[in-house]
C-alpha positions in Angstrom: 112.6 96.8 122.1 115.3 94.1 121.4 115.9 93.8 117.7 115.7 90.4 116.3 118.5 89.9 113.3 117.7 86.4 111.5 119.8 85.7 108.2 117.3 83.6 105.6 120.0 81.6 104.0 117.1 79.7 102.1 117.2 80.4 98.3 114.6 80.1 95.8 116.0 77.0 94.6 113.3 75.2 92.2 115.5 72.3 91.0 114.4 72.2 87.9 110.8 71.9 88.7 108.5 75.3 88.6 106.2 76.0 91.7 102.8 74.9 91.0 99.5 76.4 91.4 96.8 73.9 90.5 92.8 73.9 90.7 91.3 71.9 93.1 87.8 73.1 93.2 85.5 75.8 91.4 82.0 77.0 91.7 80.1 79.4 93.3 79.5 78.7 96.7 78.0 82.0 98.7 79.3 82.4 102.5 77.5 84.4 105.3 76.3 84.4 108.9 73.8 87.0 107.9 70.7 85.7 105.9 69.6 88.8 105.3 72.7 89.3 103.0 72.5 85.6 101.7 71.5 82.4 102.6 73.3 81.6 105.9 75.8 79.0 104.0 79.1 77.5 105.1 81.2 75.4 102.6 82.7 72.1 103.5 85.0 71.2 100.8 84.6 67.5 99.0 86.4 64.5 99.6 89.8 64.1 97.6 90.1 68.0 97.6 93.4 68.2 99.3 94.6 64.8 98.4 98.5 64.8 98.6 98.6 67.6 100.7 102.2 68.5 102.4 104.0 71.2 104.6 104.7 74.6 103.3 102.0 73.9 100.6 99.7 76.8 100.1 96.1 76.9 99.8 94.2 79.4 98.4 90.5 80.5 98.2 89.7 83.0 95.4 86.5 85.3 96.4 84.6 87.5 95.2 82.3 90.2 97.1 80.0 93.1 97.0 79.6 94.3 100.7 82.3 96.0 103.2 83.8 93.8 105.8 83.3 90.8 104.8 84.6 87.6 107.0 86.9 84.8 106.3 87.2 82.0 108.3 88.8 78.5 107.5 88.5 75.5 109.7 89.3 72.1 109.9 89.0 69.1 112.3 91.9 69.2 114.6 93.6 65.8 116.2 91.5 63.0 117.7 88.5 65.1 119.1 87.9 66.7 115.7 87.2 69.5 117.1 87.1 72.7 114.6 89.7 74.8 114.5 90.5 78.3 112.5 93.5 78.2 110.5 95.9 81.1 110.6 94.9 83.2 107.5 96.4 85.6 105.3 94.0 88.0 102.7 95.1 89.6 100.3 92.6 91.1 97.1 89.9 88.7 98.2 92.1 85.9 98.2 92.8 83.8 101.3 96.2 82.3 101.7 96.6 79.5 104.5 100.5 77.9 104.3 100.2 74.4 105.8 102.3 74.8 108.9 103.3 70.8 109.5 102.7 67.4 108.3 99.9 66.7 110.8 97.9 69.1 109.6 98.7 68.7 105.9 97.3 65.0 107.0 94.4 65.9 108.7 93.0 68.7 106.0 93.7 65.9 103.4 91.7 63.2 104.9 89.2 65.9 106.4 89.0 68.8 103.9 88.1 72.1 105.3 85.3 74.1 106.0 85.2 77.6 105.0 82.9 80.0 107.0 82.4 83.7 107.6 80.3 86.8 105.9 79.4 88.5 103.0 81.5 86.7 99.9 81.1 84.0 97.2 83.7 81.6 96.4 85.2 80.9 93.1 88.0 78.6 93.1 90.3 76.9 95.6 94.2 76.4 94.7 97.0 74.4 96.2 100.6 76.0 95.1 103.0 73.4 95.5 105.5 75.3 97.5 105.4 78.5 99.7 107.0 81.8 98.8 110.3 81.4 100.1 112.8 84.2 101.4 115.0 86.4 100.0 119.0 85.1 100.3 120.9 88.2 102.5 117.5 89.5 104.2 118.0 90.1 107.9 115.0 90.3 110.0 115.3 93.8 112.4 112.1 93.7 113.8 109.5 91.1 115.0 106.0 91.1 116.9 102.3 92.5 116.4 101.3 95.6 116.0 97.9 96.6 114.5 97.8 99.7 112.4 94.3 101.2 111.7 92.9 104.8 111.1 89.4 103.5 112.2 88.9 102.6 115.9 85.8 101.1 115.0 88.1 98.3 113.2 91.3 98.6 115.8 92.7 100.7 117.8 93.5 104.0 115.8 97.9 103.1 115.7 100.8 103.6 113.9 103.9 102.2 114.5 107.1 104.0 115.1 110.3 101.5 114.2 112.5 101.4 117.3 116.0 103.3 117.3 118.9 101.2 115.5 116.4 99.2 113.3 118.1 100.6 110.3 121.7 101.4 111.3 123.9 101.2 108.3 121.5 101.6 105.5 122.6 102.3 102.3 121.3 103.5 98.9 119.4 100.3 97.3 119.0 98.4 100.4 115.2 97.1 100.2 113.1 97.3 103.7 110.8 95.0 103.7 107.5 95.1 106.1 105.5 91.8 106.4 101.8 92.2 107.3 98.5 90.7 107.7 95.0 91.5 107.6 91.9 89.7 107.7 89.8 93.4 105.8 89.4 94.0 102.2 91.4 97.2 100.7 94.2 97.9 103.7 95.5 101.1 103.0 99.8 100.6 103.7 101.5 103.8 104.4 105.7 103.9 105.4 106.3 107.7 106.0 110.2 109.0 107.0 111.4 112.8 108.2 113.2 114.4 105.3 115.4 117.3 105.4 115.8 119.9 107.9 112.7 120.4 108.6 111.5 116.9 110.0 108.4 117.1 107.7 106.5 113.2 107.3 106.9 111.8 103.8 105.6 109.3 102.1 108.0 106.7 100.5 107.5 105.6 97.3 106.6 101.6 98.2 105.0 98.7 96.4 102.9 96.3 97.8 102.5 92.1 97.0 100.9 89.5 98.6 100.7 92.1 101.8 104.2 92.6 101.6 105.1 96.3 101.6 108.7 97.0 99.7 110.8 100.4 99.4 114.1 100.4 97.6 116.4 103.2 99.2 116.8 105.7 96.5 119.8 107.7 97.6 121.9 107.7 100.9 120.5 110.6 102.5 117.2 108.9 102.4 119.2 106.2 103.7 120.9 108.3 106.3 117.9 110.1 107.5 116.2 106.8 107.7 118.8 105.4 109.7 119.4 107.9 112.3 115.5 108.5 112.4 113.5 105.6 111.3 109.8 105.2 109.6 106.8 105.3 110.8 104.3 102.9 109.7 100.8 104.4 108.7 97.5 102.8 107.4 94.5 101.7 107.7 93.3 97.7 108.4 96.5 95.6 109.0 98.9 94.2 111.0 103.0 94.5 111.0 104.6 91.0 111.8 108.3 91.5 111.0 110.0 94.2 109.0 112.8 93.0 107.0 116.7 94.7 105.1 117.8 92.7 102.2 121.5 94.4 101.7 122.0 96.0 97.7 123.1 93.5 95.8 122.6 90.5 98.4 119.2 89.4 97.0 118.7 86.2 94.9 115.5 86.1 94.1 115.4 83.9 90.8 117.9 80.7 93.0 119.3 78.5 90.8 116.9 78.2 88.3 118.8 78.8 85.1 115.3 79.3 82.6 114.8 82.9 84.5 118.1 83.8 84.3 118.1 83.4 80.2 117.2 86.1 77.7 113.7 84.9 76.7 112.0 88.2 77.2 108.6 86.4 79.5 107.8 87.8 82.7 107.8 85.8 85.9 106.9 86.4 89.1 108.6 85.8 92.6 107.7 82.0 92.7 109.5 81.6 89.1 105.7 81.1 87.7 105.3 82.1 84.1 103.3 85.2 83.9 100.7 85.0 81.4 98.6 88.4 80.4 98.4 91.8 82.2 100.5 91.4 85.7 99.0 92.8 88.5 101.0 95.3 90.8 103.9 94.1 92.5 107.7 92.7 91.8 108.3 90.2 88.7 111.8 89.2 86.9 112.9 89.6 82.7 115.7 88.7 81.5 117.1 88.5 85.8 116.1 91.9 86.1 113.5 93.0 88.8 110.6 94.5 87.1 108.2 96.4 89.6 104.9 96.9 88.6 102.8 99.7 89.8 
């Protein structure tokens, strides 16, 4: 398979201004096709909602629910027919994340609002973060495309994905592989797995996993060699891998140029440059510029 090698030369630049995430709505609005379940409800979100609206904002539904599998779907009225249309989802911990992909639509779910469908789950709150998560400075895409990974066949196809040979020639101790997924199920299991040693034996990596983003940070160069020559193989259960990612040691900037996370005031911020307030969840965060992970 060709390898794809894209250098993100965007930084996290917040000039001066930190990235937002604002209420828009909150109640308790139950979803489901099934009326045995719950009332058989849709949600049509109310005028003014999205007001102001733009590209590369993201919108996010906070749920909440008690059954397996549930279903999210949101739509809005597409172009001159206003026809319905499902928007390209992420979920992640019950929340779904939809980053507005163009202007046109940014208009169109302003003046239109959405409607938010599906099975099984309540929502609590609606969110509009004023900018989307932007990428790493230095990380080089190696692989792109589609591949489902799921240990039930009842759910998909029972895969796992072996990375082509060369993905991760010249790897080196503290290079961070990075493997972008989605997944439209609550609870994916994420699984990267390399052959160590002699004797070829699958073992786990030691990863962290935010916003469906699974990380590993090489921890010594033969893991990085064995890697290299070999590969990982990408386990799990409920997913799908869109692009796997190597951000070089020492390469990332994370924190951009704003100077308030670079300073010694001992608070914890996440990857957005957001103020963390309370107990963090798992995942990456900055103190002091130092990378924090959280397990």
């Amino acid at each position: 398979m060709k390898k794809i090698f894209t250098l993100c030369l965007a930084v996290l630049a917040f000039m001066g201004v930190q990235a937002e995430e604002r209420i828009v709505w909150e109640g308790n609005e139950a979803i489901s096709w099934n009326t045995e379940v719950a009332p058989g409800t849709q949600f049509e979100t109310p005028e003014g909602t999205f007001t102001g609206l733009k590209k590369d904002n993201v919108i996010r539904v906070y749920t909440t629910t008690t059954y397996e599998d549930p279903q999210y779907v949101l739509t809005y009225k597409k172009g001159d027919s206003w026809e319905w249309t499902d928007l390209s989802i992420n979920v992640s911990e019950g929340v779904i994340s939809y980053t507005v992909a163009d202007e046109t639509t940014a208009t169109e779910i302003a003046d239109r609002g959405l409607v938010i469908r599906g099975q099984a789950y309540t929502i609590t709150k609606i969110t509009i973060d004023s900018e989307a998560e932007q990428p790493v400075e230095g990380e080089q895409t190696v692989w792109e495309g589609c591949e489902a990974i799921s240990w039930n066949t009842e759910v998909a196809p029972g895969t796992q994905f072996e990375t082509p040979e060369g993905t991760f020639t010249g790897l080196q101790k503290d290079d961070v592989i990075r493997v972008y997924t989605t997944t439209t199920y609550d609870e994916p299991q994420y699984v990267l797995t390399y052959k160590k040693g002699d004797s070829w034996e699958w073992t786990d990596l030691n990863t962290t996993v935010s916003k469906g983003i699974i990380s590993y940070t090489v921890a010594d160069e033969t893991t990085a060699t064995e890697i290299a020559d070999r590969g990982i193989i990408v386990r799990g259960q409920a997913y799908t891998i869109t692009k796997i990612t190597v951000t070089k040691a020492g390469t990332a900037t994370v924190i951009g140029q704003r100077n308030v996370l670079s300073q010694d005031d001992n608070h914890l911020y996440n990857l957005r440059g957001q103020l963390v307030i309370g107990l963090p969840q798992k995942g990456i965060y900055v103190r002091n510029g130092r990378k924090i992970v959280v397990r």
